[in-house]
C-alpha positions as CSV (number, residue, x, y, z in Angstrom):
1,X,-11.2,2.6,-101.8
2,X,-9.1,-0.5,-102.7
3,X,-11.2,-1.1,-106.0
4,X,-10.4,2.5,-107.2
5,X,-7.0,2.5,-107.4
6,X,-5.7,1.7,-110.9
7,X,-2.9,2.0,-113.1
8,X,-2.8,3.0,-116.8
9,X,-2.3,0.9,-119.6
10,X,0.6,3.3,-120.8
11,X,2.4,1.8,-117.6
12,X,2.0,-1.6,-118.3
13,X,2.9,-1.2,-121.8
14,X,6.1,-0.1,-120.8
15,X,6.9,-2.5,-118.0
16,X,4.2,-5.3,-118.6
17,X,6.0,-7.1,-115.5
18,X,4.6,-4.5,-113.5
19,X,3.0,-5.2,-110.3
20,X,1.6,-3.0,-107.5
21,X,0.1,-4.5,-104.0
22,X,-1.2,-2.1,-102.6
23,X,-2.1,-2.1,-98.9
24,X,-4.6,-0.1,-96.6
25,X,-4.4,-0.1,-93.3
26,X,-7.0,2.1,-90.8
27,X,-6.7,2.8,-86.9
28,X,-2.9,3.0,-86.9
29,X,-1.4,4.3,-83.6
30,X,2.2,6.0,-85.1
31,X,4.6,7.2,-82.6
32,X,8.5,7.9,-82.4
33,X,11.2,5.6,-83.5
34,X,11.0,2.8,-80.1
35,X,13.5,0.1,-79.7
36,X,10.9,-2.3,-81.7
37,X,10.9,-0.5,-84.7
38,X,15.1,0.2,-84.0
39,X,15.7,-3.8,-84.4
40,X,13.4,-3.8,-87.5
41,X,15.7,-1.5,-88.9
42,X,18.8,-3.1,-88.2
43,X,17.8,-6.4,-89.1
44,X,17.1,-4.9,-92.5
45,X,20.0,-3.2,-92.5
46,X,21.9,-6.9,-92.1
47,X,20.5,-8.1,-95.0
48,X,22.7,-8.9,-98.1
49,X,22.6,-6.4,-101.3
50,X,19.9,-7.5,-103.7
51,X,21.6,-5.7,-107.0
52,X,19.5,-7.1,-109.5
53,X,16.2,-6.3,-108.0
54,X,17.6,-2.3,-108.1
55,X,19.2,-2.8,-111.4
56,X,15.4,-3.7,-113.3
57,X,14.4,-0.6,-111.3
58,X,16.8,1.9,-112.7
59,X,15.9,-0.1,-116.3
60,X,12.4,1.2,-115.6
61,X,13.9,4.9,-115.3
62,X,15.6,5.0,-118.4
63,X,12.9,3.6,-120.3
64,X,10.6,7.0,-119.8
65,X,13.6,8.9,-119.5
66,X,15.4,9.6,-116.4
67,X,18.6,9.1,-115.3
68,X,18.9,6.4,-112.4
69,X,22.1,8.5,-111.4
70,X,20.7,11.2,-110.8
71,X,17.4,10.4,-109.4
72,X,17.5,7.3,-108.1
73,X,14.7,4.8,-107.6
74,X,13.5,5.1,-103.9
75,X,14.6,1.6,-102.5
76,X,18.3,2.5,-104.7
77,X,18.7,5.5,-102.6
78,X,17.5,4.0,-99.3
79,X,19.7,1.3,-99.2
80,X,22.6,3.7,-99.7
81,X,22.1,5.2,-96.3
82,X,22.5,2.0,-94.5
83,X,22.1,1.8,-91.4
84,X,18.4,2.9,-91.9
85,X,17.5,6.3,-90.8
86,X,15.0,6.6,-87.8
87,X,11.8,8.4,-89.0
88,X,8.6,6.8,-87.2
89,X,7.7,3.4,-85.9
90,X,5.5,3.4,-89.2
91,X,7.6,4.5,-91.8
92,X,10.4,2.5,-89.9
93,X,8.4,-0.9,-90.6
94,X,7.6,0.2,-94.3
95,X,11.5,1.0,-94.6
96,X,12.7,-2.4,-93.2
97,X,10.5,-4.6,-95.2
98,X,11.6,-2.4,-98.4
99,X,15.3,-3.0,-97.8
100,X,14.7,-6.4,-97.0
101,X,13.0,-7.2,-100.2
102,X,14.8,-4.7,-102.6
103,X,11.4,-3.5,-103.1
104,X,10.5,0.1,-103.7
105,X,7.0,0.8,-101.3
106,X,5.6,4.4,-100.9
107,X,3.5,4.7,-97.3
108,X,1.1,7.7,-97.4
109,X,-1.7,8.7,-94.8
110,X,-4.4,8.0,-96.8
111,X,-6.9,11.0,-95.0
112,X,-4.9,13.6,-97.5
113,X,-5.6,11.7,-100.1
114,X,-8.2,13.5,-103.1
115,X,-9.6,10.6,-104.3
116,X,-8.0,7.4,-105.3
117,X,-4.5,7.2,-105.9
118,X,-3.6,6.1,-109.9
119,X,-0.4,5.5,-111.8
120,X,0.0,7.2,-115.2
121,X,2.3,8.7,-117.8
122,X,2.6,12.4,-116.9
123,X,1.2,14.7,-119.7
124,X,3.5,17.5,-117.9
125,X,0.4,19.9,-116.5
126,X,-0.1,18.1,-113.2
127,X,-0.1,20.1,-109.8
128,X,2.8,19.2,-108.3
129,X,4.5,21.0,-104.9
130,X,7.5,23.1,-105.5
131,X,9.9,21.1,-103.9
132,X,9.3,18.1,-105.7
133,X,9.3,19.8,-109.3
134,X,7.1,19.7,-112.5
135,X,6.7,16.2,-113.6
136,X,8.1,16.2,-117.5
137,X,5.6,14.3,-120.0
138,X,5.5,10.5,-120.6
139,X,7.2,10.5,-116.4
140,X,5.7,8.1,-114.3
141,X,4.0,9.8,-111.6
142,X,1.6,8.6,-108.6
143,X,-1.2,11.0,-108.6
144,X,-4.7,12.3,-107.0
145,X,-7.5,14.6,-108.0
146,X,-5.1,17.3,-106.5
147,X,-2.4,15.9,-108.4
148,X,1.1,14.7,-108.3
149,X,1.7,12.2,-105.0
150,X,4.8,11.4,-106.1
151,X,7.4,11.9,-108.9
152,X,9.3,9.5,-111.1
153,X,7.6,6.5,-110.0
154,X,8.9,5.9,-106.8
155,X,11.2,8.5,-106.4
156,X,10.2,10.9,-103.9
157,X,6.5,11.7,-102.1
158,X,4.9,15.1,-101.9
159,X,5.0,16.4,-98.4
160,X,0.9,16.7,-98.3
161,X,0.6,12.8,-97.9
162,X,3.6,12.4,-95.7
163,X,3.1,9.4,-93.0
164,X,3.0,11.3,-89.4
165,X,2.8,10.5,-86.0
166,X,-0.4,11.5,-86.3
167,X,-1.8,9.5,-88.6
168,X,-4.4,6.7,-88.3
169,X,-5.4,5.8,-91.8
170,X,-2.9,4.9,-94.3
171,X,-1.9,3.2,-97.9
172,X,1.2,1.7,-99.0
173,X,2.1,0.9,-102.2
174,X,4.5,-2.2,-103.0
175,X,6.0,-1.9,-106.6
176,X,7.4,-5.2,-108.2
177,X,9.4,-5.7,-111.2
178,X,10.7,-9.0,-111.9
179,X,12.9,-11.0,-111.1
180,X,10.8,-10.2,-108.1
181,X,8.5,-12.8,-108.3
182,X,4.7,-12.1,-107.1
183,X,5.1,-14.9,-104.2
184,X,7.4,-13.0,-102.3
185,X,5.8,-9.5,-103.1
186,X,2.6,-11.1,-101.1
187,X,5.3,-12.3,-98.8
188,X,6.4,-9.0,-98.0
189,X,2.4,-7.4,-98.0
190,X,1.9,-10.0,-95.1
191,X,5.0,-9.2,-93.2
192,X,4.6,-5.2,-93.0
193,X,0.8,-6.4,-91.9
194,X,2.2,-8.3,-89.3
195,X,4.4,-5.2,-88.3
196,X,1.6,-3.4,-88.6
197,X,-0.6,-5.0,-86.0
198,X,2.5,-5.1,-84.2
199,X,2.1,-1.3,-83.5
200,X,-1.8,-1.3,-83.5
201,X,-3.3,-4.7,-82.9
202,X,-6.6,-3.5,-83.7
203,X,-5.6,-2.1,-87.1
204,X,-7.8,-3.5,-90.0
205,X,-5.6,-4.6,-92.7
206,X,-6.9,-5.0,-96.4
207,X,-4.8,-5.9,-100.2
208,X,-5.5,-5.4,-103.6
209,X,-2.8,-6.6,-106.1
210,X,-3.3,-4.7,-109.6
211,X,-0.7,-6.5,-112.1
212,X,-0.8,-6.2,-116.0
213,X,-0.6,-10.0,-116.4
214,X,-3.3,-11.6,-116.6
């Protein structure tokens, strides 16, 4: 699974400091928000603004197009509704290691996935859900055989991969521009593992980090 995810070239031509770690994670127990997961996110909700982090994301929106204003890059609008919202004990560990790190990461249950997940430049005929909207050419979109998994980058997630409390299998995606450097985006791949197991100690943890520098 891990070995077929890729990312276009078109991507990495237009942010060549682009890097993705991208991280699986099988037999997952999910369940409600708990007090755990409640301190995760308001530790992370402690932490001091990282502005320039956000600031090379929303340079990334412009550069294919949209306007940052409007729809904003997903760890930009997350850290706006501080303190953190409570979703589920996994999306809650996913959220607090985002805001943490000013680092954009998309969790997904990886069962409603249609093959492997790939980032490209939208040619503007993808399937996409109705809520989300038609992806406009050249966007950056996340995307499956079925098509669009999410819109804009990192903006917002189709509902068909939506992490539940019912999901065992899942993917996250960490996205990193600089001046994140690539030490601290393993940092923060090893810290939602270890939140991970936290929740599921039996869950089998694996990384890939797909980067256009060689």
């Amino acid at each position: 699974m891990l070995d077929d995810i890729w990312v276009d070239e078109s991507v990495f031509a237009l942010r060549p400091d682009f890097a993705v770690l991208i991280v699986t994670a099988h037999g997952l127990r999910n369940g409600p928000t708990d007090d755990r997961s409640r301190a995760w996110l308001a530790d992370a909700s402690a932490q001091e603004p990282q502005p320039d982090k956000i600031d090379a994301w929303k340079d990334a929106y412009r550069a294919f197009g949209a306007k940052p204003q409007r729809t904003r890059p997903s760890v930009d609008a997350l850290t706006r509704r501080l303190p953190l919202p409570e979703i589920n004990q996994v999306v809650d560990a996913y959220n607090s290691i985002s805001v943490k790190h000013a680092l954009p990461i998309g969790g997904e249950d990886l069962d409603c996935y249609v093959g492997p997940a790939r980032l490209v430049r939208a040619d503007g005929e993808e399937k996409s859900e109705e809520a989300l909207g038609q992806p406009e050419p050249g966007e950056v979109i996340w995307r499956d055989e079925v098509g669009v998994t999410c819109r804009r980058w990192n903006w917002r997630q189709v509902a068909r991969t939506r992490l539940t409390e019912q999901t065992t299998n899942a993917i996250f995606l960490l996205e990193r521009l600089e001046p994140m450097s690539l030490e601290e985006l393993k940092e923060a791949g090893e810290e939602l593992a270890d939140l991970l197991a936290e929740l599921s100690p039996e869950v089998r943890v694996a990384t890939r980090l797909v980067s256009g520098r060689k």
